[in-house]
C-alpha positions in Angstrom: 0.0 0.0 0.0 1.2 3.3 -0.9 1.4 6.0 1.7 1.9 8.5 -1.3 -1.5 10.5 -2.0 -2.4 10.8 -5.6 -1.7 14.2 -6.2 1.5 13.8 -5.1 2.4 10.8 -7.0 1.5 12.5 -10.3 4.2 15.1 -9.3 6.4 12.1 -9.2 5.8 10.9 -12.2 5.9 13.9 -14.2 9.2 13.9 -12.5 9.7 10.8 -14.4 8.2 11.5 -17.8 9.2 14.7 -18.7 12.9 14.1 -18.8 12.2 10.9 -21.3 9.8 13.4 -23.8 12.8 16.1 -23.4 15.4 13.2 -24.7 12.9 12.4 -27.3 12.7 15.7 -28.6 16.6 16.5 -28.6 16.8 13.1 -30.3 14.1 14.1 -32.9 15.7 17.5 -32.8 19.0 16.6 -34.3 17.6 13.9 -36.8 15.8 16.7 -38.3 18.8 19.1 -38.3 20.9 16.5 -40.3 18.2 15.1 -42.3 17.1 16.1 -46.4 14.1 18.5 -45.8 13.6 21.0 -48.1 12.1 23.3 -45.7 13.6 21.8 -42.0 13.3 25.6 -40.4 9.4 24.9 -39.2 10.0 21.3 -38.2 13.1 22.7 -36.0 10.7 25.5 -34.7 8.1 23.5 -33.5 10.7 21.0 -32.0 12.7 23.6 -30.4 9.6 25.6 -28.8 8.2 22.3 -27.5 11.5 21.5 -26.3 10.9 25.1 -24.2 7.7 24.3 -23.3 8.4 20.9 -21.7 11.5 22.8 -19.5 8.8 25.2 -18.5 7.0 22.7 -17.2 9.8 20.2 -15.8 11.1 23.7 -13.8 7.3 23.9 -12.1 7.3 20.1 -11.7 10.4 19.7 -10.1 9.7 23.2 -7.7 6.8 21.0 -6.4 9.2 17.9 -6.0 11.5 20.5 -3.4 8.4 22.3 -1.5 7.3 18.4 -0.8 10.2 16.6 0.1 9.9 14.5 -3.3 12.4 12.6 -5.1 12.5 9.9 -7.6 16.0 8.0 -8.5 15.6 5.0 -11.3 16.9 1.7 -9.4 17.5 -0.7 -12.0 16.0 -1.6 -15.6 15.6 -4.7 -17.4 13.6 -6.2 -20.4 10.2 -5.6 -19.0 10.3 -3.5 -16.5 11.8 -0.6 -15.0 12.0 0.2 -11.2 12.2 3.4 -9.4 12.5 4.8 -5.9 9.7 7.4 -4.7 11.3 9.2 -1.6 8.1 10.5 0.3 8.6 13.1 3.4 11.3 10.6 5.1 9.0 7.4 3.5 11.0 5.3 0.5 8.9 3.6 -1.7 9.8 0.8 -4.6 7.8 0.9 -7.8 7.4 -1.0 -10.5 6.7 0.0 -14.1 5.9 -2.0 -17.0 8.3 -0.3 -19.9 5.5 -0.6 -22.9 3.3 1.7 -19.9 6.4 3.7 -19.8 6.5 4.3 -23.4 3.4 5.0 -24.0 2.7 7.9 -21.5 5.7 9.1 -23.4 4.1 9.0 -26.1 1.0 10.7 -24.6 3.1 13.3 -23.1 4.6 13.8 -27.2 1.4 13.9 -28.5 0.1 16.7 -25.9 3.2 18.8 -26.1 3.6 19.0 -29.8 -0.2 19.5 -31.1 -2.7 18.8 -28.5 -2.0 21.4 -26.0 -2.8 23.9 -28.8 -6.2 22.6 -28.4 -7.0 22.5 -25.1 
């Protein structure tokens, strides 16, 4: 049972998240920069000013992680699954996440950043 109330666990996991879409984009970021486009300026734009967007928000994230005594380290890793440590007001906990799950909130979190925020 976790003694970690929601609110502050989704703290925690943006803690998580945001650094993986961050190392997508400056991934995606150079691909483009080296790749054949024609026209690579507005792709680079709307990587770069997603990538800005993303700090923004990892900044506020990880303010919130300090005022409540939050931290998150990565323990181990292996083909299916990828543990972390939640450090909770003096309280460690271990947690397991299935990497598909992983990936696809990173995925989420891409999607979001790069056209659905716009809409919301």
């Amino acid at each position: 049972m976790t003694r970690i109330p929601g609110h502050d666990r989704d703290i925690i996991e943006q803690a998580m998240y945001l650094p993986m879409v961050l190392t997508v984009l400056e991934k995606d970021r150079m691909i483009i920069d080296k790749s054949p486009f024609k026209l690579k300026e507005p792709y680079l734009n709307l990587v770069e000013e997603t990538i800005r967007v993303v700090q923004k928000d990892l900044k506020v994230v990880n303010d919130n992680m300090r005022k409540g005594n939050m931290k998150v380290h990565k323990i181990g890793q292996d083909e299916a699954f990828t543990m972390y440590s939640f450090l909770y007001k003096g309280f460690e906990e271990q947690h397991n996440y299935f990497n598909p799950r992983i990936r696809n909130k990173v995925h989420e979190l891409m999607e979001y950043y790069l056209y659905k925020r716009f809409n919301s």
